[in-house]
C-alpha positions as CSV (number, residue, x, y, z in Angstrom):
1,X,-12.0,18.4,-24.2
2,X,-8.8,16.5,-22.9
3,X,-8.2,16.0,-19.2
4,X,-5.2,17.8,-18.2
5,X,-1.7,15.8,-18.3
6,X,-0.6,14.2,-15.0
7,X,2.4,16.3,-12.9
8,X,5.1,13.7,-13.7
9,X,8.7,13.8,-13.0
10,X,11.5,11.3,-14.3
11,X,14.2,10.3,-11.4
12,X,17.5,10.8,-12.5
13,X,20.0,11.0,-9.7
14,X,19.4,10.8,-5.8
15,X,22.4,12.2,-3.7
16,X,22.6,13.9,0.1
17,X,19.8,11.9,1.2
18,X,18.7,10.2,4.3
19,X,16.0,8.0,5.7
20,X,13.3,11.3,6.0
21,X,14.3,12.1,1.6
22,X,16.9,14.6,0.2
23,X,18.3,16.5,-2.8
24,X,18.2,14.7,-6.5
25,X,18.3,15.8,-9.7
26,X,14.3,15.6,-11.8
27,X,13.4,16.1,-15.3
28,X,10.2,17.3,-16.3
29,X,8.0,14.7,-18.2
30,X,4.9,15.7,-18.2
31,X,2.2,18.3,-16.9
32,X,3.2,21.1,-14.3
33,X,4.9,19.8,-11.1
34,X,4.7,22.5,-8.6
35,X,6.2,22.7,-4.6
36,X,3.8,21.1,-2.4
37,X,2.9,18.4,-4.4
38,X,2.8,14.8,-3.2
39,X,4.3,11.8,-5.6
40,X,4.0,8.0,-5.8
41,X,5.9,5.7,-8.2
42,X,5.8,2.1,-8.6
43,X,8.1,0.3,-6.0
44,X,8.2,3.5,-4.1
45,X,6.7,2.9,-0.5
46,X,4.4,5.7,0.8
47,X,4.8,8.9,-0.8
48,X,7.0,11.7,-1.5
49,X,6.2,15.8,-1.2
50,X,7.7,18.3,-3.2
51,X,9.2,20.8,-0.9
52,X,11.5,22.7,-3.2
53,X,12.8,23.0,-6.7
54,X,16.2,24.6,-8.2
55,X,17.0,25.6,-11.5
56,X,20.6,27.0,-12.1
57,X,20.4,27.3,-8.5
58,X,17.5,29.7,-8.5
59,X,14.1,28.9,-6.6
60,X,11.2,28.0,-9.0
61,X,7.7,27.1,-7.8
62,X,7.1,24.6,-10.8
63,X,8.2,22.7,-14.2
64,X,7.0,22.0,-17.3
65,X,8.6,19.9,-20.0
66,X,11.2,18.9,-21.0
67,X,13.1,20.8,-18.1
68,X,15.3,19.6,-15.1
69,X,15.9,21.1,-11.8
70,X,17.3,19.9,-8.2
71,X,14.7,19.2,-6.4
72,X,14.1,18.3,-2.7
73,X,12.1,15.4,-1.5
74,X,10.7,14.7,1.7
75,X,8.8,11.8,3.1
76,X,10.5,9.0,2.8
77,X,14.0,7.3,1.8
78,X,15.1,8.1,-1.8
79,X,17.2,5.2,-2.1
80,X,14.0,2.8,-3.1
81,X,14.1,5.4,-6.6
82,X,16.7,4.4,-9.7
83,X,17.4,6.4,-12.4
84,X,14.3,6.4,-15.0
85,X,11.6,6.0,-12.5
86,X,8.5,7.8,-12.9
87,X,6.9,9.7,-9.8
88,X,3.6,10.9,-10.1
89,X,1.7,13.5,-8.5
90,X,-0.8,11.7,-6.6
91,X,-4.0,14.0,-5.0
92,X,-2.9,13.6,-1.4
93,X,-0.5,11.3,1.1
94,X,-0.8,7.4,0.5
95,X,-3.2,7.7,-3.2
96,X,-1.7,5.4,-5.5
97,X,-4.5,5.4,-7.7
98,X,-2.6,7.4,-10.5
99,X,0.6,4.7,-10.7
């Protein structure tokens, strides 16, 4: 049996953020990304939790593929993402084993 795709989001544009995370706009690229998850991405320092996501300005709990939503970010500053960067969902806070 195959092991379950990892929760993956693609970075696509960061805006009204500060030094604690923000708003940016995600797209879906992989698995089921769902509020309350915690992401890593290469270059990213620490990680980042998934406190909410927006789609047509209505509250979702998750994603799947190939769709994009604002989302918000908390955790850290978003301005160490660029467009195209791939965050991961990592099992808890500081795991980077999945990068």
């Amino acid at each position: 049996m195959d092991a379950p795709e990892a929760d993956r989001l693609q970075m696509h544009h960061a805006f009204d953020h500060d030094p604690d995370g923000g708003v940016c706009v995600v797209r879906c690229v992989g698995g089921r990304p769902g509020v309350g998850q915690f992401f890593a991405a290469k270059g990213l320092t620490g990680t980042l939790r998934l406190d909410r996501i927006k789609r047509y300005d209505v509250p979702v709990t998750s994603l799947t593929p190939p769709h994009s939503a604002k989302v918000h970010l908390s955790g850290g500053p978003l301005v160490q993402l660029r467009y195209g960067d791939v965050l991961v969902a990592v099992p808890e806070p500081g795991d980077t084993t999945a990068l």
